[in-house]
C-alpha positions in Angstrom: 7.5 -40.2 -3.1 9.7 -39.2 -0.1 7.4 -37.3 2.8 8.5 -33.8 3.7 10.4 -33.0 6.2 9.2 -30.8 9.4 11.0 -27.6 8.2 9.7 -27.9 4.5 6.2 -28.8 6.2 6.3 -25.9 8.3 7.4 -23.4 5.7 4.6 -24.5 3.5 2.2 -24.2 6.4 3.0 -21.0 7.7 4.6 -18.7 4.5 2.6 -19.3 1.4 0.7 -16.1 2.2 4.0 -14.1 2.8 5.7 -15.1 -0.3 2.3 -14.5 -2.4 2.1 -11.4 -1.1 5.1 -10.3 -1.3 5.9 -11.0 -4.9 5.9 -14.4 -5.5 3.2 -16.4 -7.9 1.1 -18.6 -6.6 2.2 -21.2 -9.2 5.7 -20.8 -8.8 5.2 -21.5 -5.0 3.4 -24.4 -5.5 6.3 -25.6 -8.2 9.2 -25.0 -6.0 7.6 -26.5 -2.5 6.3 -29.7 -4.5 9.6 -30.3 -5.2 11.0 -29.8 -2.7 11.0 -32.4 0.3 14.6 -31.7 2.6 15.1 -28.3 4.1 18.9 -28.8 2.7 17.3 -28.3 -1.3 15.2 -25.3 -0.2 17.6 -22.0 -1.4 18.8 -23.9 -4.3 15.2 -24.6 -5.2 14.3 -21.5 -4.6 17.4 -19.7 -6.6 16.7 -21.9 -9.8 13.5 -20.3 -9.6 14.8 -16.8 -9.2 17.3 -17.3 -12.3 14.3 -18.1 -14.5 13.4 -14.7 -13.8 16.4 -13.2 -13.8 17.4 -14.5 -17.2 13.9 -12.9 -18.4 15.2 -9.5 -17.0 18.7 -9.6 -18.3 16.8 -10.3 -21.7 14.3 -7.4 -21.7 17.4 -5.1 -20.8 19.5 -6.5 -23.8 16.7 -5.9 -26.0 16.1 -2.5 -24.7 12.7 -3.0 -22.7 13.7 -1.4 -19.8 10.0 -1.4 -17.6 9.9 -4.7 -18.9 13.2 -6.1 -17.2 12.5 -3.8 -13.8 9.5 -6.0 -13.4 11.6 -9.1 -14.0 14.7 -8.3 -11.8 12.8 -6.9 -9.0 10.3 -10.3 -9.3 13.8 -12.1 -9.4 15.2 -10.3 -6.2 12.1 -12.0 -4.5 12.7 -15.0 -5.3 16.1 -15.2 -4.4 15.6 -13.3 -0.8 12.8 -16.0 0.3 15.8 -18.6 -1.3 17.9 -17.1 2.2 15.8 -15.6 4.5 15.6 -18.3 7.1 18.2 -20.6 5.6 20.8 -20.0 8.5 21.9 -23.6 8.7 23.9 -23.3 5.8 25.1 -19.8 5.7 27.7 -19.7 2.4 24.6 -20.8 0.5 22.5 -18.3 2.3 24.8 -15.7 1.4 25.7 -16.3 -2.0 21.7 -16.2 -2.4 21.3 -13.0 -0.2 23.7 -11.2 -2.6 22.1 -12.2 -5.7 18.5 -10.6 -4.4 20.9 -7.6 -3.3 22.2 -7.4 -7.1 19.1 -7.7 -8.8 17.1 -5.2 -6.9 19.1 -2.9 -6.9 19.4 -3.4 -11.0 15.8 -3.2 -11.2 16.5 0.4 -9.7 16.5 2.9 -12.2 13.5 1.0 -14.4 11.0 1.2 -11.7 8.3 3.7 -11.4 8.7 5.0 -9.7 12.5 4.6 -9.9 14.6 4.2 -6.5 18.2 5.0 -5.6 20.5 2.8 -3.3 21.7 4.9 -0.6 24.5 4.9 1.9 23.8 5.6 5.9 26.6 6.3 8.1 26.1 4.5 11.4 28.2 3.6 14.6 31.6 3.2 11.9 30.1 1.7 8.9 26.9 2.0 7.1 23.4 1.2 6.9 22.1 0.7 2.7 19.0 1.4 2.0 16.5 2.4 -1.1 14.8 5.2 -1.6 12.4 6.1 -4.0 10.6 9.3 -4.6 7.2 10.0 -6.2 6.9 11.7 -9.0 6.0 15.0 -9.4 6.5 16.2 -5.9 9.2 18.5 -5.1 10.0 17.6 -1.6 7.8 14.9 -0.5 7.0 13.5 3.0 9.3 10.3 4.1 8.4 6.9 5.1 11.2 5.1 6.5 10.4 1.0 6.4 11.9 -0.9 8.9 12.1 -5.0 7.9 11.5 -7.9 10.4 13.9 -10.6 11.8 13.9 -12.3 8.6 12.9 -9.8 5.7 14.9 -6.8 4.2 14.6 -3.9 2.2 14.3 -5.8 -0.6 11.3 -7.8 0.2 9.7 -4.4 1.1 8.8 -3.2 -2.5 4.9 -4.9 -2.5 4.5 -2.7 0.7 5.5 0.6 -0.8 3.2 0.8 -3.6 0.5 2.2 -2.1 2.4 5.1 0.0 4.2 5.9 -2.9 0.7 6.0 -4.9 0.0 8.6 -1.8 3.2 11.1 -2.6 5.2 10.1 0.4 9.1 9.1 -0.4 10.1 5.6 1.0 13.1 4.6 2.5 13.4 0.9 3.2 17.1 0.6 5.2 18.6 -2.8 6.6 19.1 -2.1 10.6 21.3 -4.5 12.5 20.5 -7.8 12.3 18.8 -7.4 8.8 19.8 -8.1 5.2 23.4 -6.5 4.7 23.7 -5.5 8.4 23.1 -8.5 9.6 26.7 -9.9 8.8 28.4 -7.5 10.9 26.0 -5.5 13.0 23.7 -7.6 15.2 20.0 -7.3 16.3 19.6 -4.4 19.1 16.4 -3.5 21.1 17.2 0.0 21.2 16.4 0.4 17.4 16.0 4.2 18.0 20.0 4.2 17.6 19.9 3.3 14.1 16.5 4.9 13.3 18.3 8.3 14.7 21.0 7.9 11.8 18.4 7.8 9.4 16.5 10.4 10.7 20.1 12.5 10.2 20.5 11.1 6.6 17.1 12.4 5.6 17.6 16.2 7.1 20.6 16.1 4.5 19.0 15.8 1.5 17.7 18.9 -0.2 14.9 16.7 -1.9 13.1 15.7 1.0 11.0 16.9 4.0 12.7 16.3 7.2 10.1 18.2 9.3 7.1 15.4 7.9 9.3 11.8 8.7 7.1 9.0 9.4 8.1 5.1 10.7 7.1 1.6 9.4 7.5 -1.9 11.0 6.6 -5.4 10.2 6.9 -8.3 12.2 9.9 -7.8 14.5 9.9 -4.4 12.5 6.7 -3.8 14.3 8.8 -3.9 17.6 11.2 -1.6 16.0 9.0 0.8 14.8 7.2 2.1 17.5 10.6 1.4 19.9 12.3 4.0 17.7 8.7 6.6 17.4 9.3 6.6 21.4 12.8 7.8 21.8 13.2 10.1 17.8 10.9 13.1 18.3 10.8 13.7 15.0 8.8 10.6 14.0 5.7 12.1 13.3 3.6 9.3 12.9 4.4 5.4 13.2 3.0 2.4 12.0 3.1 -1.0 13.1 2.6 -4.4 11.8 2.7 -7.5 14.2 5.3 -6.4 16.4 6.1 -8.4 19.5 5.4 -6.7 23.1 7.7 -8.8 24.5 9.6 -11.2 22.6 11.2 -12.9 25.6 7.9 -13.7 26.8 6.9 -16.0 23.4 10.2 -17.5 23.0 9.9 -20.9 23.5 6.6 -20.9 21.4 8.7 -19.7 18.1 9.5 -22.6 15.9 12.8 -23.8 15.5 13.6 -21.5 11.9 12.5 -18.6 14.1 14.5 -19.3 16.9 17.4 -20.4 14.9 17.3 -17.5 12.4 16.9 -14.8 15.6 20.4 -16.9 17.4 22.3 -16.1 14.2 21.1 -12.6 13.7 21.7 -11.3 17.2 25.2 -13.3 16.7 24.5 -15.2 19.7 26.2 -18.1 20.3 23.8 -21.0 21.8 19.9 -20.8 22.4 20.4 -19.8 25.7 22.0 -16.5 24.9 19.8 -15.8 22.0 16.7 -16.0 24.7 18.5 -13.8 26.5 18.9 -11.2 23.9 15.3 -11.5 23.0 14.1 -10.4 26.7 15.7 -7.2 25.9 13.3 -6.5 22.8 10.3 -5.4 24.7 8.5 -2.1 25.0 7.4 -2.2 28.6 8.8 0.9 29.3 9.2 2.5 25.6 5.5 2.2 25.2 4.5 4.6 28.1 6.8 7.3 25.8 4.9 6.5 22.4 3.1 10.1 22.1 3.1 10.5 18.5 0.4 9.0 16.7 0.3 5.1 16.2 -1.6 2.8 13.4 -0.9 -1.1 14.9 -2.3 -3.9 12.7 -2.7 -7.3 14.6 -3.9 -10.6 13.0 -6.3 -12.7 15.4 -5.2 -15.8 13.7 -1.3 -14.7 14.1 0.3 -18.3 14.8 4.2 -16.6 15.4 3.0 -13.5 17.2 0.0 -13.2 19.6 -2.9 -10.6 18.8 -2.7 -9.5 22.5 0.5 -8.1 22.1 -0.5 -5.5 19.5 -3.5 -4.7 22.1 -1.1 -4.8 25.0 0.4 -1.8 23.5 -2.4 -0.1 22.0 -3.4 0.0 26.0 -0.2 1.1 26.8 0.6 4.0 24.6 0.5 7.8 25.5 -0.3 9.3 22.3 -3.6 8.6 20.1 -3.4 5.6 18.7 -5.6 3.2 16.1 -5.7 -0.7 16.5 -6.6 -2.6 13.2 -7.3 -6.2 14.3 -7.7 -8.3 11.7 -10.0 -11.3 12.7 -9.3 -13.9 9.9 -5.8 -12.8 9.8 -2.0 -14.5 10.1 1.1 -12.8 10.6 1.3 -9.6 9.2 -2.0 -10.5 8.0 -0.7 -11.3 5.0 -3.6 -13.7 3.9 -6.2 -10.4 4.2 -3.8 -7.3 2.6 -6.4 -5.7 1.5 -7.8 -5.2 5.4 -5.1 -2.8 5.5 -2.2 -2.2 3.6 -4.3 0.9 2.0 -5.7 2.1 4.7 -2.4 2.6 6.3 -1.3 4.4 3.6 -4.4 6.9 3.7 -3.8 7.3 7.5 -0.5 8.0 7.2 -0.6 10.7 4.7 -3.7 12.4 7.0 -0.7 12.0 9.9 1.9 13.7 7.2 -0.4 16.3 5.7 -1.0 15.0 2.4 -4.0 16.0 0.7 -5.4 12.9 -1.7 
């Protein structure tokens, strides 16, 4: 049997948590990555996986089972999302797998429960495309908008929503620049409050939502965004944030090479060098001291991409009130320990957003 290379090893290593929690089985992880031993076979190992799923969806919707094939195709938009979202190397393979998560999520749509609806956001000439879904039963609900990491999108943001759905708050997950269909044409920016602002603008549009009780969610690089944009938008009530960099500059040559890589094709840099460069400007060393509205940061002590100090550098650092959740046993995102937070957040937030539970 051929040994595993070092990317395959280090995906294994460092993501089984992430994809578990975030929609994939356990045994289907363990299928695909035992298989699997060149970083070269890992999307189309990954997207034969996702059409097993997909086929089941397409099925259930033939025969009419509609909850039954929203489960499938949403499952299947998982699948085919961790199929690209690090595979930079080969990016017509990446792409063609990127839209096939697109295109399944949003048919899984209108089955869900509770359903969502894709959504257009002007921004700087083109658009920003997000999901929103609304909970049932509430006229106009509170809004969280969900901003991804370097390497997720809006689509791998449905196992996070549950719970502030279950809550009454709207969600709107939206691809910024440098994420999911942004990332083609628009790249990563450190002043994510520009894009954040356009959403803000999107949601005071709508009849069918309230724009006076908005509140902001970040993971990973998201949990840079996040609380970059709570400083600058004054009508982000409340902010979250989930293993967010203080300073990605400062950790950039202990990122592993998929990291590093993934960020140089993002920001649309052109060598290492100038990727680095671009990083430096994500940091909140002046944003931080403007943070007044209240802030829930969630740190893993364990976190092997992202240093726990950096979520209590800014807890130190902010202006408003602020709650730091630090996770002792936890990863990245914590993602091996969801349960330390992921409801909790939810319960803060709707105290922040005036939801009675």
């Amino acid at each position: 049997m051929l040994s595993k290379d070092a990317l395959v090893a280090s995906a294994i290593a460092h993501w089984a948590p992430r994809f578990v929690a975030n929609g994939i089985s356990l045994t289907d992880f363990d299928d695909v990555t035992s298989k699997v031993d060149r970083w070269a076979d890992w999307c189309q190992a990954w997207c034969a996986k996702g059409a097993v799923h997909e086929a089941l969806g397409r099925e259930a919707l033939a025969a009419g089972h509609s909850l039954t094939a929203g489960e499938h195709l949403c499952r299947a938009s998982a699948y085919y999302h961790f199929a690209k979202f690090v595979f930079v190397a080969y990016p017509d393979e990446m792409r063609a797998a990127h839209q096939r998560a697109v295109d399944c999520y949003s048919d899984s749509l209108p089955y869900l429960r509770p359903a969502g609806e894709r959504v257009r956001i002007p921004f700087a000439g083109t658009s920003l495309w997000g999901v929103l879904r609304r909970p049932v039963g509430i006229k106009t609900p509170p809004v969280l908008i969900m901003a991804p990491g370097m390497d997720s999108t809006k689509e791998e943001l449905h196992a996070y929503e549950t719970p502030f759905l279950d809550r009454g708050m709207a969600i709107l997950a939206f691809d910024g620049p440098g994420q999911g269909e942004a990332e083609y044409d628009l790249p990563i920016r450190g002043d994510y409050e520009a894009p954040v602002r356009a959403v803000v603008d999107w949601v005071a549009g709508r009849s069918d939502l309230d724009a006076a009780r908005i509140g902001l969610w970040g993971v990973s690089l998201g949990g840079y965004y996040a609380p970059r944009a709570a400083a600058f938008e004054p009508r982000i009530k409340a902010c979250i944030g989930i293993s967010g960099p203080f300073d990605l500059g400062e950790i950039w040559e202990q990122l592993g090479p998929l990291t590093r890589a993934t960020f140089q094709a993002r920001s649309h840099a052109k060598t290492d060098a100038e990727a680095k460069e671009i990083a430096t400007t994500l940091n909140l060393h002046q944003a931080a001291r403007a943070i007044r509205c209240p802030l829930y940061l969630v740190a893993g002590r364990q976190d092997r991409l992202i240093p726990s100090e950096h979520g209590e550098r800014l807890a130190k650092a902010v202006a408003g009130p602020v709650t730091l959740v630090m996770v002792e046993d936890g990863g990245h995102n914590a993602n091996n320990r969801p349960y330390r937070y992921r409801s909790q957040s939810a319960d803060w937030m709707a105290q922040q957003l005036r939801l009675s539970l």
